[in-house]
C-alpha positions as CSV (number, residue, x, y, z in Angstrom):
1,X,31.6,25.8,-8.6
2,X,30.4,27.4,-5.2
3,X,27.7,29.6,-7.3
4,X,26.7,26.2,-8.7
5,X,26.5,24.4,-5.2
6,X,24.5,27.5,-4.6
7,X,21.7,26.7,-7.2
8,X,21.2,23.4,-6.8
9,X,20.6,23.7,-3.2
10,X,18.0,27.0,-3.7
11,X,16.3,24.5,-6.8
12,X,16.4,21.5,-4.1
13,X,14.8,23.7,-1.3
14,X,12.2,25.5,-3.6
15,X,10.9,22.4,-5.1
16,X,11.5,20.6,-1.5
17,X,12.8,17.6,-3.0
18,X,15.5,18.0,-0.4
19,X,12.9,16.5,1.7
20,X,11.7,13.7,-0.2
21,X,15.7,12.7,-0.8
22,X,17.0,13.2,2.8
23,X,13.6,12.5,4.6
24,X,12.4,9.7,3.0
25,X,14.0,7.4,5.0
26,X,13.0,3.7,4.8
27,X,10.1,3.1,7.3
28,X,8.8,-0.8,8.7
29,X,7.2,-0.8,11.6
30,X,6.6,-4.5,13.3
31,X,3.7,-4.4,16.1
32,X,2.1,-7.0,18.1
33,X,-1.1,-8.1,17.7
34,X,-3.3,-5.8,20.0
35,X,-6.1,-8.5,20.7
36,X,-6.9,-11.6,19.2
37,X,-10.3,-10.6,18.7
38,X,-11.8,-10.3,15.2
39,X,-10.9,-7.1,14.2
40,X,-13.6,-5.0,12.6
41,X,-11.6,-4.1,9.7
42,X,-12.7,-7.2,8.1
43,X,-16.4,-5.9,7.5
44,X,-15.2,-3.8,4.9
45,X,-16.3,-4.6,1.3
46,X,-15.2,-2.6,-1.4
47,X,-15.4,-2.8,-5.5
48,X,-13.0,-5.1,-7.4
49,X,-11.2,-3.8,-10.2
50,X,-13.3,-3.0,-13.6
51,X,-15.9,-4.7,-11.8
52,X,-19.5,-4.7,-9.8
53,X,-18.5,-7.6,-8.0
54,X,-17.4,-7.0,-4.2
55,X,-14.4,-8.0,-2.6
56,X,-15.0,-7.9,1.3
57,X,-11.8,-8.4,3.7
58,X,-14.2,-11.1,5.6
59,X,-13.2,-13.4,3.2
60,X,-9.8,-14.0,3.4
61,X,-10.4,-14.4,7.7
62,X,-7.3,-16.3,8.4
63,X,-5.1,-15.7,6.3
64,X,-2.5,-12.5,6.8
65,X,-3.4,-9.3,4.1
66,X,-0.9,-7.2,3.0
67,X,-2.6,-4.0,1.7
68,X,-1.1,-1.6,-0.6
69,X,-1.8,1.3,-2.3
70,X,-0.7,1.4,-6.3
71,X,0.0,3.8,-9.3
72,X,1.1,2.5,-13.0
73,X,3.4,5.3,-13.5
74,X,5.4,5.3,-10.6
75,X,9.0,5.1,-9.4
76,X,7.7,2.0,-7.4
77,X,5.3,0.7,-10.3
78,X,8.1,-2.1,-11.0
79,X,7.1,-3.5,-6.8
80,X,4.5,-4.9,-8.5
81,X,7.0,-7.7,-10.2
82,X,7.9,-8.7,-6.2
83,X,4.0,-8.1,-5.3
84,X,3.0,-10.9,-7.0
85,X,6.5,-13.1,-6.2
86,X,5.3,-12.6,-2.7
87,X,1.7,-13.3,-3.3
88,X,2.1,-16.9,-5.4
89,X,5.3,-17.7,-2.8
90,X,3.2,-17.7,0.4
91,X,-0.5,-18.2,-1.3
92,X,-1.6,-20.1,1.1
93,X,-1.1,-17.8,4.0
94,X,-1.5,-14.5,2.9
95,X,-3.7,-12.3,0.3
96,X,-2.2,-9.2,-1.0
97,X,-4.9,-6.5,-2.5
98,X,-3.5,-3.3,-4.4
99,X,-5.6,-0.2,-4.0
100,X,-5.2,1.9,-7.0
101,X,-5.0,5.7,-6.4
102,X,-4.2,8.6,-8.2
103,X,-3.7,11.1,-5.5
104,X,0.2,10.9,-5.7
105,X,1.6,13.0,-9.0
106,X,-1.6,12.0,-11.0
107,X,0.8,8.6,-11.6
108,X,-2.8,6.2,-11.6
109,X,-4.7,8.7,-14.4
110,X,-5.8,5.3,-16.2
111,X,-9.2,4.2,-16.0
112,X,-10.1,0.5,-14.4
113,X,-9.9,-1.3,-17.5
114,X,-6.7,0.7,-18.4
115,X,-5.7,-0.2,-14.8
116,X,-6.7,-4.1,-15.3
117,X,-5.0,-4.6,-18.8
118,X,-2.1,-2.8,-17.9
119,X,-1.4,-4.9,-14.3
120,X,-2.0,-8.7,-16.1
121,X,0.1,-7.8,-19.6
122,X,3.0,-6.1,-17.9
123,X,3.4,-7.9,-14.7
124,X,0.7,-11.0,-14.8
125,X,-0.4,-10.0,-11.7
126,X,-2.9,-12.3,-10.5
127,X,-3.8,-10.7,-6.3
128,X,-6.8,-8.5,-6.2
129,X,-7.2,-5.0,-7.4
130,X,-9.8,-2.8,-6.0
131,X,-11.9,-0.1,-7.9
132,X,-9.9,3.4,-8.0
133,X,-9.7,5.2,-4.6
134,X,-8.5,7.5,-2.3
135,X,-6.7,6.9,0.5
136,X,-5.8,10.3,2.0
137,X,-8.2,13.3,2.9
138,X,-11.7,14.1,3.0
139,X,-13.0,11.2,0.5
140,X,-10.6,8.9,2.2
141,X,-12.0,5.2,2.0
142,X,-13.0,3.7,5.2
143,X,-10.4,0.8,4.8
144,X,-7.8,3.8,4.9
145,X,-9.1,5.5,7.2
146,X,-9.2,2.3,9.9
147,X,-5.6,1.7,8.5
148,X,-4.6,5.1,9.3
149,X,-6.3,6.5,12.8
150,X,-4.6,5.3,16.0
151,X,-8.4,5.3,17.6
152,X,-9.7,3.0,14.9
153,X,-6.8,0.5,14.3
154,X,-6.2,1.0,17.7
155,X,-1.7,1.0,16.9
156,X,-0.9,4.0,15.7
157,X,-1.6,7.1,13.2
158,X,-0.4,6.7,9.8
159,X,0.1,8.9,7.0
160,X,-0.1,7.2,3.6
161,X,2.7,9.9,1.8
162,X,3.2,7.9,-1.5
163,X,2.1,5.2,-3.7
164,X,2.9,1.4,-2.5
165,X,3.1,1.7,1.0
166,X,2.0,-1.5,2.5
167,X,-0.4,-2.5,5.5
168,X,0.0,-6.2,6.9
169,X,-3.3,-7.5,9.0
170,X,-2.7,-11.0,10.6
171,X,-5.5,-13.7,10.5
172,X,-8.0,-11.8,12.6
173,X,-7.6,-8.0,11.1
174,X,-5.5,-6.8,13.7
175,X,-2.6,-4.4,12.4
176,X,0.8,-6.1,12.6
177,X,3.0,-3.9,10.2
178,X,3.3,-0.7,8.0
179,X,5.9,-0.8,5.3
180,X,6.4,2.7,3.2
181,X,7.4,2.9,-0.6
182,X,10.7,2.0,0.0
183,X,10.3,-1.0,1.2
184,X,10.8,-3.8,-1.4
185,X,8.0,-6.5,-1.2
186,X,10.1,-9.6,-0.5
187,X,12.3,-7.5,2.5
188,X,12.9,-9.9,5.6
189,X,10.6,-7.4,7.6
190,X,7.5,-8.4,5.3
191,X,8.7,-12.6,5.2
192,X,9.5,-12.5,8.6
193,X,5.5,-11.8,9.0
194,X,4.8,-15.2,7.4
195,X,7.1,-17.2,9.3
């Protein structure tokens, strides 16, 4: 049994799952509003899903925007079930955009219209998709990168580690909460946001 014991733990630490289990603590963090000025964030434009059509954060200027990076092979995939509770419950206050991204165990290898036809048949999701990107290292988009560097966002550093973590912007771009995988879509942490 102790030889056993012995095993597991070298597989666990080789692998470094031990990590990801015992690390991977739920993480929300709540901050306030750093100005009410109109952040720059919202200039960004980017690609909608299996389109040429542009999706630009300006647009949705007053209303909160919950931003979240998504796979459709993923532990998490099933989040997008409470995504889109959370989206048509509190419509009229907030926009929630999914960033699909492959850069976390190759668990987004679809292409867009893969992407597109897989998000509306299994899980009628009806919030906006973005065209495929990356959200980490050097072809980092520049919404990720603003949503990630303390000198841009002007909160704190971030490091997107996994597929749905979430980014809540109030009315005027200004980061009010990070949210990582584990944290389901409809927690109190994300509603109490909308209150």
């Amino acid at each position: 049994m102790k030889l056993l014991s012995i095993l597991v733990l070298t597989l666990l630490g080789v692998f470094g799952i031990w990590k990801f289990l015992l690390a991977r603590k739920p993480v929300a963090t709540v901050n306030i509003p750093i100005s009410n000025e109109v952040s720059p964030i919202l200039d960004q434009c980017i690609l909608k899903l299996n389109s040429k059509e542009k999706l630009c954060l300006n647009d949705f200027k007053g209303k909160k925007i919950l931003l979240v990076n998504v796979a459709s092979e993923c532990g998490f995939t099933k989040q997008y079930a409470d995504l889109e509770k959370l989206y048509t419950t509190y419509k009229d206050k907030l926009v929630i955009i999914g960033f699909p991204c492959n850069q976390f165990g190759g668990q987004e290898p679809g292409t867009e219209e893969e992407i597109a036809t897989f998000c509306s048949s299994k899980f009628a999701v009806t919030f906006p998709l973005t065209t495929k990107i990356d959200v980490k290292g050097d072809k980092q988009h520049p919404i990720y990168k603003w949503l990630t560097s303390k000198t841009l966002n002007g909160v704190n550093d971030y490091s997107v580690n996994w597929n749905f973590n979430k980014f809540m912007l109030d009315e005027n771009g200004q980061l009010i909460g990070y949210f990582s995988s584990r944290i389901n879509p409809m927690d109190s942490d994300i509603i109490n946001l909308l209150k």
